[in-house]
N, C-alpha and C positions, 0 to 999 in steps of 0.2 A: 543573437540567439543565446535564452540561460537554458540548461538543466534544474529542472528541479525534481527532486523526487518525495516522495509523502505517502506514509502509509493511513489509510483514510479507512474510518468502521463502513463495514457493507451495508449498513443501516443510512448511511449520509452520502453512498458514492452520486447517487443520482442529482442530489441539492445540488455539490460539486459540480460534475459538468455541466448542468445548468448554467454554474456563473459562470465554469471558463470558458463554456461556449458565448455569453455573454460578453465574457471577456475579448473575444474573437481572438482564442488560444482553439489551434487545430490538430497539432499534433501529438498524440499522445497516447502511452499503453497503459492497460490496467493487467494485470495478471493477479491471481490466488494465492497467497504464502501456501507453503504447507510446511509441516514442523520436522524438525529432524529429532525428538527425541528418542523415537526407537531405537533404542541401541547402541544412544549415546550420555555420556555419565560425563559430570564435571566435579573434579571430586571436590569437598566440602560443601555439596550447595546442592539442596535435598530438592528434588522436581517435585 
């Protein structure tokens, strides 16, 4: 068993599992980023 992980455009998720179901790869999650910038500053480096 590997771990892989990939962050994949929502625009292509569906081609995706196509293959890995293809692939007869069954286990697997998809979850949403969501961004942490509210509220957060890194200084020198302009968002």
């Amino acid at each position: 068993m590997k771990l892989i992980v990939a962050i994949i455009r929502p625009e292509k998720l569906q081609e995706v599992l196509e293959a890995l179901f293809k692939a007869e790869v069954r286990g697997l999650s998809v979850t949403t980023p969501r961004s942490l910038e509210r509220g957060f500053a890194v200084p020198g480096i302009d968002l």
